[in-house]
C-alpha positions in Angstrom: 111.3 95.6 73.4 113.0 92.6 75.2 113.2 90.7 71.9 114.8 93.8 70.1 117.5 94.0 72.7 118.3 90.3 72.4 118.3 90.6 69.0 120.8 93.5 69.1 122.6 91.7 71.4 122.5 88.6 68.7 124.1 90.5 66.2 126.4 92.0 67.7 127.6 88.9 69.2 127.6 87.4 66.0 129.8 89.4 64.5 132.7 88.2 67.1 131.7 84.5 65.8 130.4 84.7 62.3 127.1 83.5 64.0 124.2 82.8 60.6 120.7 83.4 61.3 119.6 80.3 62.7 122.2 80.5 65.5 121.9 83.7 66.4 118.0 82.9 66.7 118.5 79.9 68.8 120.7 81.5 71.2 117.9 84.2 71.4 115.5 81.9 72.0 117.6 79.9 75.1 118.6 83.6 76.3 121.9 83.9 75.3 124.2 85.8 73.5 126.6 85.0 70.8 129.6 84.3 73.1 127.7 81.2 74.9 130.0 78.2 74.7 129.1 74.1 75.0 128.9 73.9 78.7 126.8 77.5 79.1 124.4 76.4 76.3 123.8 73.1 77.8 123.2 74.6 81.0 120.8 77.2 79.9 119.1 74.1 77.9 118.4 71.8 81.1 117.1 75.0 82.7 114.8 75.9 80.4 113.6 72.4 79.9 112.9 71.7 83.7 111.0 75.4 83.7 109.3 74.9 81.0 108.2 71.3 80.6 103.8 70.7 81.5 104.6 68.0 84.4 106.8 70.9 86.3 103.7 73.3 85.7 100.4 71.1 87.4 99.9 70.2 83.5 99.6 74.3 82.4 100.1 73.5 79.1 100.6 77.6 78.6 104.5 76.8 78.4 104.3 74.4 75.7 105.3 76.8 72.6 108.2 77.8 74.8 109.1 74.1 75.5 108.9 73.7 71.6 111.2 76.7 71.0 114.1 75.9 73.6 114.0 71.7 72.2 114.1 73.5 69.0 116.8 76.1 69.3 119.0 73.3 70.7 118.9 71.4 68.1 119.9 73.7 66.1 123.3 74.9 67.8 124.1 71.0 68.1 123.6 71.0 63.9 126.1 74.3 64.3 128.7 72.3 66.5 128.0 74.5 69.2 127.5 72.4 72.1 130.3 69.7 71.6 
């Protein structure tokens, strides 16, 4: 249910920004909606990072896909321009 509603939240975000796909999916995946600017994103970015990397977890490597997502995403939204 949670990813429907961020989707939703995606899209309708999007349509305020002219957001493609692969934006609106990496905002999704860092937790944020389409009106996110530079300074949000890389906020929402470090935080992520320090939650989810394996040394801040006693090595639980359980967060690892997430990890992989979030580095992911943010690359993405850099490609867009959207972090400046």
């Amino acid at each position: 249910f949670r990813a429907q509603q961020r989707k939703a939240e995606a899209e309708r975000a999007a349509g305020e920004r002219h957001l493609g796909k692969l934006e609106r999916t990496a905002l999704a995946d860092l937790d944020l909606d389409g009106t996110a600017d530079g300074p949000a994103i890389r906020a929402r970015y470090k935080e992520l990072l320090k939650r989810c990397h394996p040394d801040v977890n006693g090595g639980d490597r359980s967060a690892e896909h997430k990890l992989a997502r979030v580095i992911k995403a943010y690359k993405t939204l850099q490609k867009a321009g959207l972090t400046t």
